[in-house]
Every structure is written in structure tokens, then in C-alpha cells.
C-alpha positions as CSV (number, residue, x, y, z in Angstrom):
1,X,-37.5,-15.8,-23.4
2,X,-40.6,-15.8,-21.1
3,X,-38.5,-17.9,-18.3
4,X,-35.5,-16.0,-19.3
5,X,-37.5,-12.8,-18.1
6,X,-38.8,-14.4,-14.9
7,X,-34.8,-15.3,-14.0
8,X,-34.1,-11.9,-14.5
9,X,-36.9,-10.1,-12.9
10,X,-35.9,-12.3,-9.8
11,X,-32.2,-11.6,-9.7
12,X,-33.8,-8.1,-10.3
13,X,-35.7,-8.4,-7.1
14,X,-33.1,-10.7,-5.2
15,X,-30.2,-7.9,-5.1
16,X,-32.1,-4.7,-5.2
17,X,-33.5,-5.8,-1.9
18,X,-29.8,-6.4,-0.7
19,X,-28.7,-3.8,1.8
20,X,-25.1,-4.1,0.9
21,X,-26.0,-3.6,-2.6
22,X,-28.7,-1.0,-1.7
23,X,-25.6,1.0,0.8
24,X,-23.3,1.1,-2.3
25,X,-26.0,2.8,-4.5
26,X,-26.8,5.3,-2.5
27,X,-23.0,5.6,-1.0
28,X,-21.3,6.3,-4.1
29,X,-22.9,9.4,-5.2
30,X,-22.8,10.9,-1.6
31,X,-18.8,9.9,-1.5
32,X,-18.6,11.5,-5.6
33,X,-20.6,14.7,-4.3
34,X,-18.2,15.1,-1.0
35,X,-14.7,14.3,-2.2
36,X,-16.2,17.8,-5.0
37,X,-16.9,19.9,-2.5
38,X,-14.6,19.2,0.3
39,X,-11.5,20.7,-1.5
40,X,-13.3,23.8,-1.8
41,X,-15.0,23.6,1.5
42,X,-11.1,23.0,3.0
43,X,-10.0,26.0,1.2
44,X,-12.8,28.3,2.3
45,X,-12.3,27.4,6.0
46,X,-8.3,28.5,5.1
47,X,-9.7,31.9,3.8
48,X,-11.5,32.8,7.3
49,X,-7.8,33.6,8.9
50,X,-7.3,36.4,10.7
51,X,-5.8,39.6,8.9
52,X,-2.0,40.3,9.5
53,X,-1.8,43.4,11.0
54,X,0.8,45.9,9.4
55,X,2.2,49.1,10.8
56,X,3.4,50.9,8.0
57,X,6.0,53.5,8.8
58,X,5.7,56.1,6.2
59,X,8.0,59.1,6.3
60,X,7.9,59.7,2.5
61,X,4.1,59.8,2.7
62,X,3.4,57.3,-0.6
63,X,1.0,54.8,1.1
64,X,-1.8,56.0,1.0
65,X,-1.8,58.0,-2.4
66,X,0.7,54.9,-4.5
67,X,0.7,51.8,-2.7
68,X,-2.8,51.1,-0.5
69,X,-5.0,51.5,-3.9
70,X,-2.5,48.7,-5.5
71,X,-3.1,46.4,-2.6
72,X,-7.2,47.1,-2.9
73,X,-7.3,44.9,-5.7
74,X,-4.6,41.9,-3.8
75,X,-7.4,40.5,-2.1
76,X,-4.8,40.1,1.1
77,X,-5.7,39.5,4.4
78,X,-3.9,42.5,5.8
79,X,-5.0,45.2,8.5
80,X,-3.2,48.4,7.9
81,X,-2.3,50.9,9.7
82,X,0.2,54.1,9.1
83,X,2.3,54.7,12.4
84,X,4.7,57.1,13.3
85,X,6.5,55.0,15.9
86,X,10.0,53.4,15.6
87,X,10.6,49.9,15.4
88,X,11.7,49.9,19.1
89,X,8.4,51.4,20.3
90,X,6.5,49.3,18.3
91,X,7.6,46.5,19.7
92,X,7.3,47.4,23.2
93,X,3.6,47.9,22.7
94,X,3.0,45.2,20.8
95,X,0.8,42.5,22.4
96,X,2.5,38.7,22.5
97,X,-0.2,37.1,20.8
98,X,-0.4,39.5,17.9
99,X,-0.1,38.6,14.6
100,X,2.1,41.3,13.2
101,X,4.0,43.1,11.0
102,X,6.2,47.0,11.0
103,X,7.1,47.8,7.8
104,X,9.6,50.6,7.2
105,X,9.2,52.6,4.4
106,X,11.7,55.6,4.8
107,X,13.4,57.5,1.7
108,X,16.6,55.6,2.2
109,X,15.0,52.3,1.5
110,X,13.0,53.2,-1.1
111,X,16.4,54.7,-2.8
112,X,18.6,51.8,-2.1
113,X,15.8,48.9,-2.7
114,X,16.1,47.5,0.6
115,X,13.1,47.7,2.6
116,X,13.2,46.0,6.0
117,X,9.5,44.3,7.8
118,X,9.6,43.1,11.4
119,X,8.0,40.1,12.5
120,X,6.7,38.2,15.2
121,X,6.2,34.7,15.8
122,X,2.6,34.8,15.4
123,X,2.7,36.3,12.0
124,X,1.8,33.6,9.2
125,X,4.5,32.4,6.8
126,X,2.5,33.5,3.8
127,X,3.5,36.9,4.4
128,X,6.9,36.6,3.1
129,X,5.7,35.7,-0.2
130,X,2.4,38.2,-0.1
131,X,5.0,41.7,0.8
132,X,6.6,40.9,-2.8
133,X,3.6,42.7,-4.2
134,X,4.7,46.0,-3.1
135,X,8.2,45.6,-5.6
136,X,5.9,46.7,-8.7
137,X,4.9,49.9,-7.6
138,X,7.6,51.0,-5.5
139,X,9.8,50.0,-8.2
140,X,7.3,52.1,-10.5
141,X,7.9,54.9,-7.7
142,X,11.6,54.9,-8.4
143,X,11.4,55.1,-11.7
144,X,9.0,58.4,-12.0
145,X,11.4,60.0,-9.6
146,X,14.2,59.4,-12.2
147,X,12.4,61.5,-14.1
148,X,11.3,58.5,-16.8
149,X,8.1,59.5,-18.5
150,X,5.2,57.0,-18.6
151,X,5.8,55.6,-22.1
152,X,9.6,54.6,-21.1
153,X,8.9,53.5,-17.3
154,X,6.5,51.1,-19.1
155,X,9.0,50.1,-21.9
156,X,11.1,49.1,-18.6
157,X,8.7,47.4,-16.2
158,X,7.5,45.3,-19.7
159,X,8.8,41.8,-19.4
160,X,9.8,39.4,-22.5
161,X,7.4,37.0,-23.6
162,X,8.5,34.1,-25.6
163,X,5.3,32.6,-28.0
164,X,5.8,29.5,-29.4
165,X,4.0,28.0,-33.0
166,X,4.3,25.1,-34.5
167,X,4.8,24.9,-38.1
168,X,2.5,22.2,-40.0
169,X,1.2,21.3,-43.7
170,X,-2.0,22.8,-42.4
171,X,-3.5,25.6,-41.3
172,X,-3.1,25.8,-37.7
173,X,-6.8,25.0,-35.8
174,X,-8.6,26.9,-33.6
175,X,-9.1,25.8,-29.9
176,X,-12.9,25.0,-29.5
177,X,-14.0,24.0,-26.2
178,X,-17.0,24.0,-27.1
179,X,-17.0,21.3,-29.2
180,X,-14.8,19.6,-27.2
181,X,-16.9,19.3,-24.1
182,X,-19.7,18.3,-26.8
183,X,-17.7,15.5,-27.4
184,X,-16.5,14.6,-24.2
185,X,-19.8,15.0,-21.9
186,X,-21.2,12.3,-24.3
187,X,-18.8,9.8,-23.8
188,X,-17.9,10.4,-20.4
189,X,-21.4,9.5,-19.8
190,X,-21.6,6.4,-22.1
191,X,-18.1,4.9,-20.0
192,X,-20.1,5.6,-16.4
193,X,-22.6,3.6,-18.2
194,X,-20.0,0.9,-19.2
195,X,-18.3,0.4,-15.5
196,X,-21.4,0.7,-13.9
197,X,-22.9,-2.1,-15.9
198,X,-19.5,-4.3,-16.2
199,X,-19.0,-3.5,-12.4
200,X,-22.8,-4.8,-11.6
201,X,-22.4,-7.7,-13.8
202,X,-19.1,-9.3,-12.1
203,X,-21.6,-10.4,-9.2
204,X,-23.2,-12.7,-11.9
205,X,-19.9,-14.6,-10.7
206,X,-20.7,-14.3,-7.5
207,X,-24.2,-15.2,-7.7
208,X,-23.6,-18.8,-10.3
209,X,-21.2,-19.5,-7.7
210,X,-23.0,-19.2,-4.8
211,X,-25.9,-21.3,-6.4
212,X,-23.6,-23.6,-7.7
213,X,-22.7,-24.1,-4.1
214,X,-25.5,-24.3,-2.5
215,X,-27.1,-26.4,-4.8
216,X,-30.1,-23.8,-5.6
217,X,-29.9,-24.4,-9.1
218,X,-30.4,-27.9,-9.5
219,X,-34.1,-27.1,-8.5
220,X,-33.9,-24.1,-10.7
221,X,-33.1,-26.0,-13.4
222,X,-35.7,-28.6,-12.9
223,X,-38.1,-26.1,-14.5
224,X,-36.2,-24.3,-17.2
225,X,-33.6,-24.8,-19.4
226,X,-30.0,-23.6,-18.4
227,X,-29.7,-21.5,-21.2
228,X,-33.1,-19.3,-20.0
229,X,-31.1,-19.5,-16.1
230,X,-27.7,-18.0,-18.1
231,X,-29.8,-15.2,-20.1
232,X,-32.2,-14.7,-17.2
233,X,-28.9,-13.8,-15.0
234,X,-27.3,-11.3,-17.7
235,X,-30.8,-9.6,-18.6
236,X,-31.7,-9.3,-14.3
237,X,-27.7,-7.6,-13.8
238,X,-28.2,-5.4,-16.4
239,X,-31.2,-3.9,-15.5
240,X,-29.2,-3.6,-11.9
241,X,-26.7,-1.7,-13.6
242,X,-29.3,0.8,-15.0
243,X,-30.8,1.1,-11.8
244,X,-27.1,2.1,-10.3
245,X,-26.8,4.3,-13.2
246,X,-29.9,6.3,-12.5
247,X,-30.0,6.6,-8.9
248,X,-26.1,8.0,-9.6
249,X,-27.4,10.4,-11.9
250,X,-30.6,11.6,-10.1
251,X,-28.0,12.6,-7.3
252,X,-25.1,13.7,-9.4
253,X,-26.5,15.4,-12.8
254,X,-28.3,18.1,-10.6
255,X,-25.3,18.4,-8.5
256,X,-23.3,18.9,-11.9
257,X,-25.3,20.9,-13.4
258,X,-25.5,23.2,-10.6
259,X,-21.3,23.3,-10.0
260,X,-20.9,24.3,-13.3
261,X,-24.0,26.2,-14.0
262,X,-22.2,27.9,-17.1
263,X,-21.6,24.8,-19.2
264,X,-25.0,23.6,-21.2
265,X,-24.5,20.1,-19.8
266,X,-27.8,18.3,-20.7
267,X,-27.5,20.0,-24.2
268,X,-23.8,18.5,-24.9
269,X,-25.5,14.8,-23.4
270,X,-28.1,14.0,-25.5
271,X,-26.6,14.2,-28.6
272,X,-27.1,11.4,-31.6
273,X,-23.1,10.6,-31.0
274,X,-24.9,9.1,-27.7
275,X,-26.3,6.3,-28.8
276,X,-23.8,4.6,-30.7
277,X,-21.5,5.1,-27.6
278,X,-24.5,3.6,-25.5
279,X,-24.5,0.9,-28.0
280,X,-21.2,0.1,-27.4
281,X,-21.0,0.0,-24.1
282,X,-24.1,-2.3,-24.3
283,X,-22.0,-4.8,-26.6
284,X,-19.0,-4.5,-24.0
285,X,-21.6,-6.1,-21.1
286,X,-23.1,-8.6,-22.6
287,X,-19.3,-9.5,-23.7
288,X,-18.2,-9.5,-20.3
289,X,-21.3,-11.3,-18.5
290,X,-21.4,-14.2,-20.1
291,X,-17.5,-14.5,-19.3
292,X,-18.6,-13.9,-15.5
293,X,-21.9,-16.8,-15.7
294,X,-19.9,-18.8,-17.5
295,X,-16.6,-18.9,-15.2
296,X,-19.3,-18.7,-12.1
297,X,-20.6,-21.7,-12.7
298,X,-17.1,-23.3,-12.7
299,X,-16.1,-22.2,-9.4
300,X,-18.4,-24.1,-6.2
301,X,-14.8,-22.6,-3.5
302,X,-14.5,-18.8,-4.6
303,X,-11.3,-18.4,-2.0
304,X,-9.5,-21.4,-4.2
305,X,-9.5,-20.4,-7.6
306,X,-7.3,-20.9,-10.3
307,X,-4.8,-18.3,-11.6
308,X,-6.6,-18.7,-15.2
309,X,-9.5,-18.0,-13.1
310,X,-8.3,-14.8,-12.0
311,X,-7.2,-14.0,-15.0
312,X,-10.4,-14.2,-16.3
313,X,-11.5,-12.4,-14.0
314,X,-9.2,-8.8,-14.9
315,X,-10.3,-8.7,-18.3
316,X,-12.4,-6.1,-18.1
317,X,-9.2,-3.8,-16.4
318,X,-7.1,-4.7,-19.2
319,X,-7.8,-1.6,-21.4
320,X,-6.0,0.2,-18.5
321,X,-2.8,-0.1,-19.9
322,X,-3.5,1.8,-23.1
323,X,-5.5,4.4,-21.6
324,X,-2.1,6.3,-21.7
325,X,-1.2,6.4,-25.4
326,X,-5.1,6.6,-26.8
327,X,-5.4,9.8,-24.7
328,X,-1.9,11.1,-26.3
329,X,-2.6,10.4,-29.7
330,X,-6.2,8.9,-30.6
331,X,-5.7,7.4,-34.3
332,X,-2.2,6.1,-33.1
333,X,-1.1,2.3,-33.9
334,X,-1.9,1.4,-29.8
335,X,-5.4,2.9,-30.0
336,X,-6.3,0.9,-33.4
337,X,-5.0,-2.2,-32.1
338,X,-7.2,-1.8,-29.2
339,X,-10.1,-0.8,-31.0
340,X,-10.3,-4.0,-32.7
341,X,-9.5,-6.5,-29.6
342,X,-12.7,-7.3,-28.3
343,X,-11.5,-7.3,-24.7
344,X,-10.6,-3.9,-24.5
345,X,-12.6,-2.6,-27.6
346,X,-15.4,-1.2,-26.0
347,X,-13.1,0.8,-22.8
348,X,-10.8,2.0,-26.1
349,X,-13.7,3.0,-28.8
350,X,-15.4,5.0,-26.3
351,X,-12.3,6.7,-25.6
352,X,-11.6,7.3,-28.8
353,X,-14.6,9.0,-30.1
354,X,-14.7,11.1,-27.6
355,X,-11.2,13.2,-28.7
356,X,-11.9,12.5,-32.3
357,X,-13.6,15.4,-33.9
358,X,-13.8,13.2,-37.1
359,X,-15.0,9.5,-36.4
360,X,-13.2,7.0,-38.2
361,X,-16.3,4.8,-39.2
362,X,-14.4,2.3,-40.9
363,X,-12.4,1.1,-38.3
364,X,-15.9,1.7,-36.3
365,X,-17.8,-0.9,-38.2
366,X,-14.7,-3.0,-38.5
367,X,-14.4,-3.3,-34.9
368,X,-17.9,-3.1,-34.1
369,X,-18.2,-6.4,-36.6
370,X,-15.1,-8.2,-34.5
371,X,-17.2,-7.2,-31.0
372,X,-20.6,-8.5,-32.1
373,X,-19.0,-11.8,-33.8
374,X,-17.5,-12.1,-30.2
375,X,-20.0,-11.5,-28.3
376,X,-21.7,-14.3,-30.2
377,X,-18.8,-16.7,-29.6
378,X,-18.8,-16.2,-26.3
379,X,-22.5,-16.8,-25.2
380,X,-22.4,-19.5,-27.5
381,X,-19.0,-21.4,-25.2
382,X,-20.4,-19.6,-22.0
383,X,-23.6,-21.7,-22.6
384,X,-21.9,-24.9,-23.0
385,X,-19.7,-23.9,-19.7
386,X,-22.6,-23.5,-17.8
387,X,-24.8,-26.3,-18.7
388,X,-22.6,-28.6,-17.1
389,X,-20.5,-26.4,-15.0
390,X,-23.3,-25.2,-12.9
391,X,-24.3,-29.0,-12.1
392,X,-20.9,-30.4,-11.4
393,X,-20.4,-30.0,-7.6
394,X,-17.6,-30.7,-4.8
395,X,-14.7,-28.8,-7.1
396,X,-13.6,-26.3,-9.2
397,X,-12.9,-27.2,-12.8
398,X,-9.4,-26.9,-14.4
399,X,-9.0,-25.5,-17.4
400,X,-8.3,-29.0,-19.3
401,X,-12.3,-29.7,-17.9
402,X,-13.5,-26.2,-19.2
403,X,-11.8,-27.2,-22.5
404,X,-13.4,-30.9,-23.3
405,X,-17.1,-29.1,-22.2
406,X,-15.9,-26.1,-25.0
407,X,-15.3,-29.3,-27.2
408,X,-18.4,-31.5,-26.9
């Protein structure tokens, strides 16, 4: 373990130091904190528009005392302004580059329900869809000068509203969001954890292959058994994963917490549902690293690998494809199936006990049982991969060579 540590403190060292790898850690957050804010950054800049200036021909004199104190509480961009002028005159003093509007609002058109606006080609097409505001209360109007008291004009302006309910065994639950965000905060943190790690450890590939080529672990390995260079390798990425993870957090979490200033964030994230989560997305990385050292130190040409190779190599995406019916029903046959495959275990169990409100802890410790016993399995054929792998130059293996190695 003592030259397993010393392997990992200098792979540690090694890509910390990087500046591609150093770019990405500090990239990420800045690209997570952007792409939140620009949407509302985009819209604000949309908000600053001018105001649409409308001349409001009012002969019946109701603007002012029925519709203007409706529009106060619209929140349109309009300028108003009560005019006495026809339509004709209006437009001869109107300005070309003015944005407006002349709205008529004579008894005849009130009456008949056909009130007539005049534009211009500088006014914005928004406005068509904003005027329908005024229908309510002119239509309100209309009604009290029927002579409709206020009980039956609101028996008429009252739409029909269709509720649905579903009828089941049980008595129907109440919406908690509460306790849904307490669930979900917790393991939305634990699967960051989980992709930041997996992600980080895919460059053990990188890094067996690129010593395998270059020949920098045959002196390695003249001072320490291969089996402290494999652990060394998955201990030193992991610790780069938790340093991703932190410098993520340190930028996002205050971000977060500031956005959405009304949600008790830190108090739904450490929970003691965390650290089984954290443990299995532990369990998940040191399943997938020891596939990545192992197939590294097969590979001395990374741009002519195998198609088993590459397959390998998607593992860790394969719990993709049942991301859709986990998150449509979580104790489904799809989602205990994947709970108990060890390549997409992890990915799916996280998943799942973060919509459950009840865990299901025997199909937990079933499938935690299948993901340890894996885990095992693999580092034990990962080891025997890469004792000779990592020493056999000039090719890549095949998958019958892989397979007598496995064997002996």
C-alpha cells in the first residue's frame, strides 16, 4: 500500500499540474454558471424595449375611470395618451420613426365589439397579442350597461373548469415538495460525484497507454510490483475526481445557493441518505477504473483500437438507455433489472433512490452484494490484464490474447 500511495500521489501531482486538465476545472463551473444566467440576462436586455406609444381616442370617456387602472397591473410596455384627434390627423402628425398605435374607442365599437387600432411599421408585433387584454373589461363594460348586476355579470365572465382525479385503492397523497427536493438534492449531488469521478478516471486509459507506449513503465515497474502501479493509478484519479468535484462546488454551491435563496439547499444535502448514495457511487469508480487500467494497458496505438475496445470503453454511458423508464416509473421491471447489473447499477440505484420516498433495501443490499462481488472480479482480471499487458509492446492485444492472460 506504501508504493501504491506513492503511484497515486504522483499521478496526483502529474495531472493536477496539467494545464489542459487545470483549464477544464476551472472552465466548467464558469460555462455551468453562464449558460444559468444568460437566459435571464437575454430576457432582461428584451425587457429594456421602448414603450409603444398609444393614442387612445376616447369619446365615451371609460379610459381612464375602467380600463387604465386594469392595464396598471399588465406590466405592458405602453405609453398612453388620450387624444381627441381622428385617425387622419393622427397620422399626419405622426413621426416616421415612431413606434405607435391609435386606438378608437367610440360607443359604436364598444356596442358592436369591433374596435379598430392603427399601426405603423415601427410598432412591435407583440402588440397584437398584448391589446387582447382590454376584451375583459370592456366586455365587463357591456355587460353593466345591460343592466346585469354584479353577481350575474360574474356568473357570465366565469369560465368552465374541468378537474381531473384519479381513482385508486388508496387514499390519494399529498404533493410534498419538500420532501422531494430532500430527496433529490441528495442524489443529484451523489451522481455529480459519480461522472465527475468516472469521467476523471477514463484518463487512467489514457495514462497506461501512454506509459505503455513510451515505455515509462518498464522502469516503473523495476521498483514495484504492477499490482501497487494499477492501485496507485485508481487511488491518484480518484483523488483528481474529488478535487474536480470541489473546485466545482466551491464555484457552484454559492452560486446555487444564492439563485435560489429560498430553498434550504445545504440542509436537504447533508442528509444520512447521502452517504450510502456516496458509497455507491464510490463502488461504481472503482468498477469502472480498473476496466479503464486494465484495457489501457492493452492498447500501446490509441487511434487503432479494436471495436471490443470501444465497446469497453461506453460502458459507463450504457445506463443511458434506461434513464427514460426509471424516471417514469422507479420500482418498474426496467429499473430493477438495472439495479442489479453491475454496469449500470450504480447510474440506476442512484436514480432510483432519489424518487423513491420508501427505499427498497432488499433489492438495495441485493444489488449492492452483485456490485461489490464485481468490483472484486474485476480488479482481480484487470490485475492479470495489466501485469502483462502493460509490458507487451509494438501492438494492441486482441481479445483472444486478453482471454489466455484472463486464463493463466
Amino acid at each position: 500500500m506504501r508504493n501504491s500511495l506513492k503511484v497515486a500521489r504522483w499521478e496526483f501531482k502529474r495531472n493536477a499540474k496539467n494545464k489542459s486538465f487545470v483549464i477544464s476545472l476551472l472552465l466548467t463551473p464558469v460555462l455551468f454558471i453562464l449558460f444559468s444566467t444568460l437566459p435571464a440576462l437575454l430576457s432582461g436586455l428584451g425587457s429594456d424595449e421602448e414603450p409603444v406609444n398609444v393614442s387612445v381616442s376616447d369619446p365615451s370617456d371609460i379610459w381612464a375611470e375602467r380600463i387604465e387602472p386594469y392595464l396598471s397591473s399588465a406590466d405592458l410596455s405602453w405609453k398612453t395618451n388620450v387624444v381627441t384627434t381622428s385617425p387622419d390627423e393622427w397620422k399626419s402628425g405622426l413621426k416616421e420613426d415612431e413606434s405607435a398605435v391609435y386606438l378608437a374607442l367610440d360607443e359604436a365599437a364598444l356596442t358592436e365589439g369591433q374596435i379598430t387600432y392603427y399601426t405603423t411599421e415601427e410598432t412591435p408585433d407583440s402588440f397584437a397579442s398584448e391589446v387582447q387584454l382590454l376584451s375583459a373589461p370592456l366586455q365587463q363594460l357591456n355587460l353593466q350597461n345591460a343592466g346585469l348586476s354584479e353577481e350575474q355579470m360574474a356568473a357570465v365572465t366565469t369560465g368552465v373548469q374541468f378537474n381531473a382525479e384519479e381513482l385508486s385503492g388508496s387514499e390519494p397523497e399529498s404533493a410534498d415538495s419538500g420532501s422531494e427536493l430532500a430527496r433529490i438534492i441528495p442524489g443529484a449531488f451523489a451522481g455529480l460525484i459519480l461522472f465527475s469521478i468516472v469521467m476523471t478516471g477514463m484518463m487512467i486509459f489514457q495514462s497506461a497507454s501512454q506509459e505503455k507506449k513510451e515505455k515509462v513503465s518498464e522502469i516503473v515497474l523495476s521498483s514495484l510490483a504492477p499490482s501497487d502501479l494499477m492501485q496507485g493509478k485508481i487511488i491518484g484519479y480518484f483523488w483528481l475526481g474529488m478535487l474536480q468535484v470541489g473546485v466545482w462546488l466551491l464555484f457552484v454551491l454559492p452560486f446555487v445557493i444564492w439563485r435560489y435563496d429560498e430553498l434550504p439547499i445545504v440542509e436537504y444535502l447533508f442528509v444520512p441518505e447521502l452517504a450510502l448514495l456516496l458509497v455507491i457511487a464510490l463502488i461504481g469508480y472503482l468498477l469502472f477504473a480498473a476496466l479503464f487500467v486494465g484495457l489501457g494497458a492493452t492498447i500501446e496505438d490509441i487511434s487503432s483500437t479494436s471495436n471490443f475496445q470501444g465497446l469497453i470503453m461506453m460502458l459507463p454511458f450504457s445506463p443511458v438507455i434506461l434513464f427514460g423508464p426509471v424516471l417514469s416509473d422507479p420500482n418498474g421491471l426496467a429499473a430493477q433489472v438495472g439495479s442489479y447489473i453491475p454496469f449500470t447499477s450504480p447510474a440506476v440505484l442512484i436514480m432510483r433512490l432519489s424518487l423513491l420516498e420508501e427505499w427498497p433495501w432488499v433489492e438495495i443490499g441485493i444489488a449492492m452484494a452483485i456490485l461489490t462481488l464485481s468490483v472484486w472480479l474485476v480488479m482481480k482480471l484487470a490485475g492479470k490484464i495489466f501485469e502483462v499487458g502493460i509490458l507487451l509492446y509494438g501492438k494492441n492485444a486482441s481479445v483472444g490474447e486478453i482471454v489466455k492472460w484472463v486464463r493463466s
